[in-house]
SERO-4910 file (N, C-alpha, C, O; in steps of 0.05 Angstrom, whole numbers):
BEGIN
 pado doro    nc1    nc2    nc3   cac1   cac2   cac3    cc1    cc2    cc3    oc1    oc2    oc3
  Unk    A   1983   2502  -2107   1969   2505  -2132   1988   2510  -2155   1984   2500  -2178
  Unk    A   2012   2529  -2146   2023   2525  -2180   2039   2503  -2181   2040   2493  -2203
  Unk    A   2052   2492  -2162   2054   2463  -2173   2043   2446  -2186   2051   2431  -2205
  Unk    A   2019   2449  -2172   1998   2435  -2190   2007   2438  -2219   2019   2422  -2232
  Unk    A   1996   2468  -2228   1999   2477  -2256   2033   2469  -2273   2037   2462  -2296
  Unk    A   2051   2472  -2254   2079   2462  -2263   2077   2439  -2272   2085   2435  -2295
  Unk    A   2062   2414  -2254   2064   2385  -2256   2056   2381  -2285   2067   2367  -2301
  Unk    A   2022   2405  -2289   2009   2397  -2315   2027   2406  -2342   2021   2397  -2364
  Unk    A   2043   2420  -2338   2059   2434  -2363   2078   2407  -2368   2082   2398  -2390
  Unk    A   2089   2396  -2345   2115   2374  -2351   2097   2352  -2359   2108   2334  -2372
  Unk    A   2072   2350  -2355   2052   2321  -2363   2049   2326  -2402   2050   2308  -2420
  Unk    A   2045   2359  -2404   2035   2362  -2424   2060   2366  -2451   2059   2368  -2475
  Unk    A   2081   2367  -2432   2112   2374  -2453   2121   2332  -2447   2139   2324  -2462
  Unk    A   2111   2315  -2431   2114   2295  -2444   2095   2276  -2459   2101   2253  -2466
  Unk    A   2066   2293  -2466   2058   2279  -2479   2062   2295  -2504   2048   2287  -2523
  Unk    A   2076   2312  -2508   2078   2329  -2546   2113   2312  -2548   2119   2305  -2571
  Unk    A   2132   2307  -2528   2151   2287  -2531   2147   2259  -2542   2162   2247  -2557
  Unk    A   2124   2249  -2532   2111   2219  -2541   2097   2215  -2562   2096   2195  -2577
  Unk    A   2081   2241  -2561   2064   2230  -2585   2073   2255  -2613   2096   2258  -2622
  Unk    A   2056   2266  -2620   2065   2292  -2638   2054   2321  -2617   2039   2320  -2598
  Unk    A   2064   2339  -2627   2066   2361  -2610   2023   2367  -2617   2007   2376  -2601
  Unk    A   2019   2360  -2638   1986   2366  -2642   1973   2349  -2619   1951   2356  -2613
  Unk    A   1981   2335  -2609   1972   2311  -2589   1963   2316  -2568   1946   2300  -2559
  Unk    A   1971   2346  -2548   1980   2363  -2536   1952   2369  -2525   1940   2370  -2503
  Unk    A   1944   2377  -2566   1924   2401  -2569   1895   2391  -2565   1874   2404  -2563
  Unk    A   1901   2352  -2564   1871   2345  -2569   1853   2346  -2549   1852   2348  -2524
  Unk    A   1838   2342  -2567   1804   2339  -2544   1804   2330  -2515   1799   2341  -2493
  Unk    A   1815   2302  -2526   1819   2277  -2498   1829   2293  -2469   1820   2293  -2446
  Unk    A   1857   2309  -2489   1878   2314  -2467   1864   2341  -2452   1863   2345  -2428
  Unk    A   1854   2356  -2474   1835   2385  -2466   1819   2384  -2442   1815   2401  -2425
  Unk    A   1807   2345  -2447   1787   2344  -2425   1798   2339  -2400   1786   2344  -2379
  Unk    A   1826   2328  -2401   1840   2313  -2373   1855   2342  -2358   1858   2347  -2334
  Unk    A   1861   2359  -2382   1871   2381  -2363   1845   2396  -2347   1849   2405  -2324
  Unk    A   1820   2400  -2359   1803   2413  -2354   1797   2394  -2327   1798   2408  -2307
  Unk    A   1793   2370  -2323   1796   2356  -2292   1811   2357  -2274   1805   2356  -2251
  Unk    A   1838   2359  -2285   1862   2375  -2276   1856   2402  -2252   1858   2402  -2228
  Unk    A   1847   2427  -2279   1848   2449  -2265   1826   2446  -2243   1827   2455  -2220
  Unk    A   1807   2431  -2253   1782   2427  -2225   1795   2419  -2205   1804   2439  -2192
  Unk    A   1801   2398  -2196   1818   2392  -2183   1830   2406  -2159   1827   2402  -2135
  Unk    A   1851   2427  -2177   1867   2438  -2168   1843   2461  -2157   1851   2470  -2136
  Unk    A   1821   2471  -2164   1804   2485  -2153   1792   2477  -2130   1782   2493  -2114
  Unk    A   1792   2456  -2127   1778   2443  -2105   1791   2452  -2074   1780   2461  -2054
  Unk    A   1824   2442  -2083   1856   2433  -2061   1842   2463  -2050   1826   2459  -2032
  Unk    A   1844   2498  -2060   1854   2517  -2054   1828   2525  -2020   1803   2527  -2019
  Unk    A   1843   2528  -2004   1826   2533  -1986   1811   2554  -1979   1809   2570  -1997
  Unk    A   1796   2560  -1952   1781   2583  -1958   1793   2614  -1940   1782   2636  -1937
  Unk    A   1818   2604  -1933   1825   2638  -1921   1854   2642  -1939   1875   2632  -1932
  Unk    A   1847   2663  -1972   1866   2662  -1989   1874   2693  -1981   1858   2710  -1973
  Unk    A   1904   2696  -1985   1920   2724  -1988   1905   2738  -2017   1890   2729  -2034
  Unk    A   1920   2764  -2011   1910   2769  -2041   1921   2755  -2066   1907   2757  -2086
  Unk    A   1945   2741  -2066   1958   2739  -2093   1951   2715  -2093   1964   2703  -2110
  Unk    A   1931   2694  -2077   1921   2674  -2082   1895   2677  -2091   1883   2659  -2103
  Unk    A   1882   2709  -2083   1858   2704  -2096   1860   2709  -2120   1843   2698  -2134
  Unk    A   1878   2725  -2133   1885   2732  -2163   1886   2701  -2178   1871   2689  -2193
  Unk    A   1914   2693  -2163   1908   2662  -2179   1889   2640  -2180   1892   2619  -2193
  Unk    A   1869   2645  -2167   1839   2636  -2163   1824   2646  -2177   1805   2631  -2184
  Unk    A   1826   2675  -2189   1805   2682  -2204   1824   2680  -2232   1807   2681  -2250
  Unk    A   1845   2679  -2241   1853   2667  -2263   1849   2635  -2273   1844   2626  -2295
  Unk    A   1852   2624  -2249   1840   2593  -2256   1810   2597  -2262   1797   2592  -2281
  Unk    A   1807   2604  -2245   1764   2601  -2251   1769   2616  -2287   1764   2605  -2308
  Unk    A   1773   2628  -2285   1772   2637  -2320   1786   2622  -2351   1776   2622  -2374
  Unk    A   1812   2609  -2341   1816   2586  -2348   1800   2569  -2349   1794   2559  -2372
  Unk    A   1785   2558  -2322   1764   2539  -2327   1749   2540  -2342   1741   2521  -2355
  Unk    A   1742   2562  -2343   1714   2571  -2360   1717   2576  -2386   1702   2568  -2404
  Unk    A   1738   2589  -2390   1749   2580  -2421   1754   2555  -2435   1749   2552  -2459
  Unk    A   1765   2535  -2420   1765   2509  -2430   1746   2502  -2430   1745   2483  -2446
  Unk    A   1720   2508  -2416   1701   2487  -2418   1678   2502  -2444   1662   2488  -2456
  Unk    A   1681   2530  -2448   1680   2536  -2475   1686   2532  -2496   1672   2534  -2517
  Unk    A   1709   2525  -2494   1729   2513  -2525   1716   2488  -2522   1708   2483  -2544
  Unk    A   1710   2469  -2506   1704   2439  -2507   1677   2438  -2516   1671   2431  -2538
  Unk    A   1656   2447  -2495   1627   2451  -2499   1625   2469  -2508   1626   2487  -2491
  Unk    A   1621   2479  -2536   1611   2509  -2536   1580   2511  -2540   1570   2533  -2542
  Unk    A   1567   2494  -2542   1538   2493  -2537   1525   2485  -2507   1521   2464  -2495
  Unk    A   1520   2519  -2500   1512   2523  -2467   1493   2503  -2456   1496   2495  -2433
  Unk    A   1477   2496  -2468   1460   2469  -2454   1485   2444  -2450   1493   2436  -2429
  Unk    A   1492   2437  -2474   1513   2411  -2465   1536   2425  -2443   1534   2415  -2421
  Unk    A   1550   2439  -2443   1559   2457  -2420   1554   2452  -2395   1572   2446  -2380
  Unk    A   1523   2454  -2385   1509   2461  -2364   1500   2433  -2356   1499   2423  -2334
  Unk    A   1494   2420  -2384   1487   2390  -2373   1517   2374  -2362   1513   2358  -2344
  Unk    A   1539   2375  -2368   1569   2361  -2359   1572   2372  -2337   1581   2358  -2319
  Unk    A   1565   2401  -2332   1571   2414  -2303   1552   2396  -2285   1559   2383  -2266
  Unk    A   1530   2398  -2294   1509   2378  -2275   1509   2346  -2270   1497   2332  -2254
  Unk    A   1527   2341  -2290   1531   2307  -2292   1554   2301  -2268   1556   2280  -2256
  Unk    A   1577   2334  -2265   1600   2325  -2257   1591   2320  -2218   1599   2302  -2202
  Unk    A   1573   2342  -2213   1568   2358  -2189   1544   2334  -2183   1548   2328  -2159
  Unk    A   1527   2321  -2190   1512   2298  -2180   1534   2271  -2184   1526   2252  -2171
  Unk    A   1553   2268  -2193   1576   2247  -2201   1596   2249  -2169   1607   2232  -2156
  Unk    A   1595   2282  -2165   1616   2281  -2142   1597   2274  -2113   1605   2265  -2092
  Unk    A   1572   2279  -2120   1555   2283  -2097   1557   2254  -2087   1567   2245  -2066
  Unk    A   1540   2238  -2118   1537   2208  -2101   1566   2189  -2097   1567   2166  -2091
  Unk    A   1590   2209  -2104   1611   2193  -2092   1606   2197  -2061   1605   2183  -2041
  Unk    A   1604   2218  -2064   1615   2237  -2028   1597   2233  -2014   1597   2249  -1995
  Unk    A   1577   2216  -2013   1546   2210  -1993   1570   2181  -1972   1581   2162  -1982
  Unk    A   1570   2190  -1945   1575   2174  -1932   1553   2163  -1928   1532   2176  -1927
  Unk    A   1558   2129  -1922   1527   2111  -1918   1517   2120  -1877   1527   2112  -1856
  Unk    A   1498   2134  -1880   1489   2139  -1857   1475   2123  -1842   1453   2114  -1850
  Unk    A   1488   2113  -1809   1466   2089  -1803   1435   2095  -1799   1428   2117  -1791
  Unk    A   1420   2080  -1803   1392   2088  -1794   1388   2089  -1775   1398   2071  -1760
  Unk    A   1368   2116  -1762   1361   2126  -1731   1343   2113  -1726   1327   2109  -1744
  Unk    A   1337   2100  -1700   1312   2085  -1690   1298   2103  -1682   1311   2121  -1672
  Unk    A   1274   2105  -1683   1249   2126  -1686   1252   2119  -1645   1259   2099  -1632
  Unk    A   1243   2141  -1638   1237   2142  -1611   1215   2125  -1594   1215   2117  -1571
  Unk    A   1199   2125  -1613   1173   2108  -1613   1180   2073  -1605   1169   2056  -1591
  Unk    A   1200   2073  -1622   1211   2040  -1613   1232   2040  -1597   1244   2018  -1597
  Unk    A   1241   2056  -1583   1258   2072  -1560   1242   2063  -1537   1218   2066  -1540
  Unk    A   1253   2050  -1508   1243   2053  -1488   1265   2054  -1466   1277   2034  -1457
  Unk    A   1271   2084  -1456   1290   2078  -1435   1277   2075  -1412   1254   2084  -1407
  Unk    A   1295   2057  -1392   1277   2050  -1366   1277   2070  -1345   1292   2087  -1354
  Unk    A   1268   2077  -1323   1262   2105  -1308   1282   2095  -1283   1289   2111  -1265
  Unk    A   1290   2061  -1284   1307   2066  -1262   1345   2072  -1267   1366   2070  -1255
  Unk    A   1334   2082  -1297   1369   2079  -1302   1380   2109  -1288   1363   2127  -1284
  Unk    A   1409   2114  -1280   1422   2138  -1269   1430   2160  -1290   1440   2152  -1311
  Unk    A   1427   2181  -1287   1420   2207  -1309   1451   2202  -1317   1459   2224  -1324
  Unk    A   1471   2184  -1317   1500   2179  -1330   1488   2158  -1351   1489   2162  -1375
  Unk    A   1477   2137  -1338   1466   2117  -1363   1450   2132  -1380   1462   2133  -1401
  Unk    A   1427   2146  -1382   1408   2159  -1389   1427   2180  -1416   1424   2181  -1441
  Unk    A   1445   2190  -1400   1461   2209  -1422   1483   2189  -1448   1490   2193  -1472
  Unk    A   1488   2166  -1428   1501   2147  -1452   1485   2130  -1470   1496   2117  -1488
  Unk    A   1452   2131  -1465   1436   2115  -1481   1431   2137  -1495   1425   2131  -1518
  Unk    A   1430   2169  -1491   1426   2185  -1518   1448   2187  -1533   1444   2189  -1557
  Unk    A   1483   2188  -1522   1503   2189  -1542   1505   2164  -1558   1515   2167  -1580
  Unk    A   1499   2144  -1553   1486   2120  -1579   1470   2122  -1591   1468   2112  -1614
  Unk    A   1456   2134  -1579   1426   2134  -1605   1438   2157  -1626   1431   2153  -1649
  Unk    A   1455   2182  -1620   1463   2204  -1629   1478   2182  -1653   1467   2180  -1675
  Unk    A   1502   2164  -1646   1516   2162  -1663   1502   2143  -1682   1514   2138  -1703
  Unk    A   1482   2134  -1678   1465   2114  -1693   1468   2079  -1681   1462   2061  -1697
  Unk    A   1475   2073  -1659   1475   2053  -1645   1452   2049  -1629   1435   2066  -1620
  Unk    A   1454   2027  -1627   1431   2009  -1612   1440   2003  -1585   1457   1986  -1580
  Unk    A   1429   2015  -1570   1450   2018  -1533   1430   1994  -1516   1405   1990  -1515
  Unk    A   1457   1979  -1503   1450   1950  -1495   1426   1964  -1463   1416   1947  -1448
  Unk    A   1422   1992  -1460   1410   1998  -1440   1382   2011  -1448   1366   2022  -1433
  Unk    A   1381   2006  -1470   1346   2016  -1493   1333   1987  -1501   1344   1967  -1511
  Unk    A   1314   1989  -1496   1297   1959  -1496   1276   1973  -1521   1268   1997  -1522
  Unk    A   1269   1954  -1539   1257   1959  -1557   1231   1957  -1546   1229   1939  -1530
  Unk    A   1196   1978  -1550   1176   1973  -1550   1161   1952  -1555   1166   1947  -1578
  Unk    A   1153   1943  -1551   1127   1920  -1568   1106   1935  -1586   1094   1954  -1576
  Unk    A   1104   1929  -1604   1088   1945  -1624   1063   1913  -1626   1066   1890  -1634
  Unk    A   1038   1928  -1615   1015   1917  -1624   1005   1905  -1655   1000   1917  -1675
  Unk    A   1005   1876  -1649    998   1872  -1685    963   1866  -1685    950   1849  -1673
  Unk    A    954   1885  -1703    930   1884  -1717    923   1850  -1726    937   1837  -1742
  Unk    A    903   1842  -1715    896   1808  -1730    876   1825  -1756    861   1843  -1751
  Unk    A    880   1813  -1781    874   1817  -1803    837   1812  -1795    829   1792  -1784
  Unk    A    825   1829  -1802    789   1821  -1795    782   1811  -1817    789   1824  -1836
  Unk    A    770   1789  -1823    753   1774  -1846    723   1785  -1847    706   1781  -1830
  Unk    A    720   1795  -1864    691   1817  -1868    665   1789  -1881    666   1780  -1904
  Unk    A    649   1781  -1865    628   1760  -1866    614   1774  -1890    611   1798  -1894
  Unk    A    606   1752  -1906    585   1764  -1928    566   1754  -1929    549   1762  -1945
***
């Protein structure tokens, strides 16, 4: 993590080298560090020493200060927090296969309780096991109502 913060000081001492030292200070850049420190909030894991939780609760306050100076109107605030946290969500949705309902499940009664246990670790992983025979589902003939 303070690397992290090292990397952002040498990012931010070459962009006041490139551009003007006010350049530093702007908005844009305000916003890329403030992604930055998220970021770097994310990396820190969950069994911290004490002098990591200090630097954890200095970042979270950092955070929160930047995102004060940026948003200082608590609704727009709360709405970017919520834009970021549904933004990370529908990145992070792995596509889950669809489960076949049990109902269209038919294992046969002569299979051996080894087959039996390998047609549920497929169905578990979301596969279709070459030893599960699909049901027949009864189709309704449409009734024509005489008038």
């Amino acid at each position: 993590m303070i690397e992290g913060m090292q990397e952002w000081k040498q990012k931010e001492q070459m962009i006041a080298d490139l551009f003007s030292p006010g350049a530093a200070r702007s908005r844009y850049v305000q916003q890329l560090k403030l992604e930055h420190l998220r970021g770097l909030r994310k990396t820190i894991g969950t069994s911290l020493s004490k002098d990591e939780r200090i630097v954890l609760r200095v970042l979270q306050g950092e955070i929160a200060q930047m995102e004060r100076q940026l948003y200082p109107n608590l609704f727009v605030r709360l709405s970017v927090r919520l834009q970021k946290t549904v933004h990370n969500l529908l990145r992070n949705i792995k596509k889950v296969p669809p489960q076949i309902p049990e109902w269209k499940m038919k294992v046969e009664q002569h299979f051996t309780p080894k087959q039996k246990q390998e047609v549920k670790q497929q169905q578990k992983a979301g596969m279709r096991s070459t030893l599960v025979q699909k049901k027949k589902v009864t189709q309704r003939k449409s009734m024509k109502i005489a008038r």
